[in-house]
N, C-alpha and C positions, 0 to 999 in steps of 0.2 A: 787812454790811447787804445783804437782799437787795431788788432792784426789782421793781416790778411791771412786768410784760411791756407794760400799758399804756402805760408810759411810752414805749415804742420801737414803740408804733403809731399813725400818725396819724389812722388813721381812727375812734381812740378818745379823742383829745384830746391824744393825746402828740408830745412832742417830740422826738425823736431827734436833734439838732442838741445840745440840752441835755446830754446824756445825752454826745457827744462831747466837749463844751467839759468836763465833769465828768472825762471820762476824758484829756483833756489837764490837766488842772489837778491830777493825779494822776501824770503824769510814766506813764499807761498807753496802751496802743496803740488809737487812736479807729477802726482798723479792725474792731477786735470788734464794735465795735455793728453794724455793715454784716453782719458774721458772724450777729449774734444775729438782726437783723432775715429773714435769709436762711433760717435753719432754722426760726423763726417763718412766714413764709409756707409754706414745707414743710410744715410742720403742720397748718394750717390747711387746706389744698389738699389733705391727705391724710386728717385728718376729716370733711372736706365731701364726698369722694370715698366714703369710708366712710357714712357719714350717706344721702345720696343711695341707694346701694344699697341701706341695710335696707330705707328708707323704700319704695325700687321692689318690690321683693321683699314686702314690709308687703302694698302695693297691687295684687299681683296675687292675693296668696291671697284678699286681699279681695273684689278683684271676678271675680277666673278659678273 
């Protein structure tokens, strides 16, 4: 089963607490999620880094 990433983000309504109690009732290591949550912010921080640039880049051909 796979999850959605929502789930291990709170500033989308998710529980990541959950998602450990899940992964201890599975006899699985509730450190993953800490993991998951860790390259999901990486992510993000590295789209929005990417993103920002076109958008800069966008906005000079526009107005230079």
């Amino acid at each position: 089963m796979v999850l959605s990433i929502d789930l291990f983000r709170v500033d989308k309504g998710g529980d990541p607490e959950k998602v450990r109690d899940s992964q201890r009732k599975r006899y699985k290591n509730p450190e993953d999620v800490d993991k998951i949550i860790d390259f999901d912010n990486q992510w993000r921080k590295g789209t929005y880094n990417v993103n920002f640039n076109v958008l800069s880049k966008l906005d000079q051909q526009l107005t230079g």
